[in-house]
N, C-alpha and C positions, 0 to 999 in steps of 0.2 A: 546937499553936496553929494556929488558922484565916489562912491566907493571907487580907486583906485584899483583894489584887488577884481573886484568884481569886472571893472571894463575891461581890466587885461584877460581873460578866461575869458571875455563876450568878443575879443579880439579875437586871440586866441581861432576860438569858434565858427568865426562869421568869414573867416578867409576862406571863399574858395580859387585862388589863385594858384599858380606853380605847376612845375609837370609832371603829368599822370604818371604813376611808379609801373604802369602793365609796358612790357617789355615787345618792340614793335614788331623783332625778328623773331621767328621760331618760339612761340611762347611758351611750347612742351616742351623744351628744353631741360637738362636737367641745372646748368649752367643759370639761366637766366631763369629758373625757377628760385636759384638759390638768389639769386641776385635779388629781384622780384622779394624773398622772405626777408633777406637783409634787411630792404628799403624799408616794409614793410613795420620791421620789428623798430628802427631805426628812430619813424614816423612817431609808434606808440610811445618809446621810452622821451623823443621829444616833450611828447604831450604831459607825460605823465611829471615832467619836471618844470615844465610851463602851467600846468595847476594844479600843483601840490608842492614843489619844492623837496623831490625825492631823490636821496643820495643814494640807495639802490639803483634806482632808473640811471643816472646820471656815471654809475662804477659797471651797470651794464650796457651802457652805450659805448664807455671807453675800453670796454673789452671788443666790440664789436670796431672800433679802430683800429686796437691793435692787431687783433686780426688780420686783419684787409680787407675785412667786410664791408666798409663803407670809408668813408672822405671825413677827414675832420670837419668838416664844411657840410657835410650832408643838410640837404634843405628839406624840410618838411613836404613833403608833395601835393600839399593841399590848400600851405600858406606860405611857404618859404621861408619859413622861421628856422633857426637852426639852432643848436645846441646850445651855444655861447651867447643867442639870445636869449634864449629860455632860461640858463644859471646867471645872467645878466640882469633880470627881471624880478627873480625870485633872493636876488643878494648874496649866492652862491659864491664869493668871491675866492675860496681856495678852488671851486668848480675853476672857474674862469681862471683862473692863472694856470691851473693843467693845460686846458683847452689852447691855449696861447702856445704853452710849453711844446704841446704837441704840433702847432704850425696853425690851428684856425685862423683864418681871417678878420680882423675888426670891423674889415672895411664892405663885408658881404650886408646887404641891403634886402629887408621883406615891405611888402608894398602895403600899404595903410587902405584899409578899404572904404569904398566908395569914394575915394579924393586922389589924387595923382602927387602921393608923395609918401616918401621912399625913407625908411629910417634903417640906422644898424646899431648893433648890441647897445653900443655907447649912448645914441638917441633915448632906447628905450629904458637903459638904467637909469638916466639921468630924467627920466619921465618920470619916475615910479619912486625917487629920491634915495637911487643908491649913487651919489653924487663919488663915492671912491673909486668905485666900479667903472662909470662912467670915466674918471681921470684915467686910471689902467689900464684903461682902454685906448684911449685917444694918447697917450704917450709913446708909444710905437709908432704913431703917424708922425709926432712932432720929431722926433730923434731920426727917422728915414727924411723929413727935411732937412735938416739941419750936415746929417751927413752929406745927401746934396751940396749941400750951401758948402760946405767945407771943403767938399770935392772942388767945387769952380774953385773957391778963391786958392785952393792950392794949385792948383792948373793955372791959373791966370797969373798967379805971382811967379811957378816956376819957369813958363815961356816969357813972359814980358818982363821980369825983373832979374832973373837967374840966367839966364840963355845970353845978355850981354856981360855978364859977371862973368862967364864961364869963357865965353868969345877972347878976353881980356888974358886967362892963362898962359 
């Protein structure tokens, strides 16, 4: 039987997808020099909490947020893996409810190599059997439906059942 731990790290690894962090305008800059280190540093502390499970890495990336340094969202430049998947993976789940707090994305996707398909955080915690993570995840999407849904049928009931109630005053 295939180590779990070990394919996620061979994952991890074997991505070489996503967009190169070198900066296309003016690369002596001192602007996009900084930007370029950001990404850079950004990259490492991903890594370092996608195979190790490091709460350092993880308090020095969300200072690199709060900064302005980077995107909550910031993607791995090599795999496209991104913060909230890596504390996603490793079961970091007071990680992941920051990352949430702060605005990441659930719904951001890194591409599975060699096959043409596309997971995001929720996929991969539910891969690796942090099955709560994975719900904490995927409930944000269901309650942005639902408010949808709540939306029409308040809109449908207020013009077609309310609008001739109102005609009647």
């Amino acid at each position: 039987m295939v180590n779990k731990e070990n394919m996620i790290n061979a994952f991890f690894h074997s991505q070489e997808i996503g967009v190169n962090c070198s900066s296309a305008s003016n690369p002596g800059s001192d602007q996009n020099s900084t930007a370029h280190q950001s990404s850079r540093n950004a990259d490492e502390l991903i890594g370092k909490v996608w195979t190790g499970s490091s709460e350092q890495a993880f308090r020095d990336f969300m200072t690199l947020v709060k900064d302005g340094s980077i995107p909550v969202d910031h993607q791995h430049s090599r795999n496209s893996i991104t913060m909230l998947m890596a504390a996603s993976v490793k079961g970091m789940k007071d990680c992941v409810t920051n990352l949430l707090e702060h605005g990441a994305n659930a719904a951001t996707q890194c591409k599975i190599p060699f096959q043409e398909k596309y997971l995001t955080a929720a996929d991969l915690a539910m891969h690796v059997g942090h099955f709560e993570i994975s719900e904490l995840l995927t409930v944000g999407e269901n309650v942005e439906v639902i408010i949808i849904y709540v939306t029409y049928i308040f809109h449908f009931l207020s013009t077609d059942l309310l609008f001739p109630f109102l005609c009647m005053l």
